[in-house]
N, C-alpha and C positions, 0 to 999 in steps of 0.2 A: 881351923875348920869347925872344933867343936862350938867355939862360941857364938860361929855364924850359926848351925843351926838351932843352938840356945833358943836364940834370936828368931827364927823362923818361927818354933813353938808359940814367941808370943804375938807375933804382929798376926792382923787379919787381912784379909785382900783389900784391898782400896776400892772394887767396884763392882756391885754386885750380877748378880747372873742375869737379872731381868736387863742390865746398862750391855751385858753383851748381846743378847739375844737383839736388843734394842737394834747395834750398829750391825749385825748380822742383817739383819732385815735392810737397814740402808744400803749396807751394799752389794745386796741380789736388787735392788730399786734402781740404782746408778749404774750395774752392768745392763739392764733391760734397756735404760736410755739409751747408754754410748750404742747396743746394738743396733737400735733405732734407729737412730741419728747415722750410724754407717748405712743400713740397707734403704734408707729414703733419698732417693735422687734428686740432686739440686734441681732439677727443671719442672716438678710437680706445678 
C-alpha cells in the first residue's frame, strides 16, 4: 500500500475540471430530452 500511494503523489488526474463540468452539462441536456420525449404524446 505504501508504494501505491508513492505513486498517487506523483501522477495527476487525466481530465481536467472544465472536461467534467463539460459532461455535467450533457447530462442535465439528455435527461431534459428523455423527459420530453416521455411527456409528448405520439398523436400530436
Amino acid at each position: 500500500m505504501r508504494h501505491f500511494k508513492k505513486a498517487l503523489e506523483k501522477i495527476r488526474p487525466s481530465i481536467t475540471s472544465d472536461m467534467i463540468k463539460y459532461y455535467k452539462e450533457w447530462g442535465e441536456r439528455i435527461k431534459l430530452v428523455q423527459s420530453k420525449k416521455i411527456l409528448t404524446p405520439f398523436y400530436t
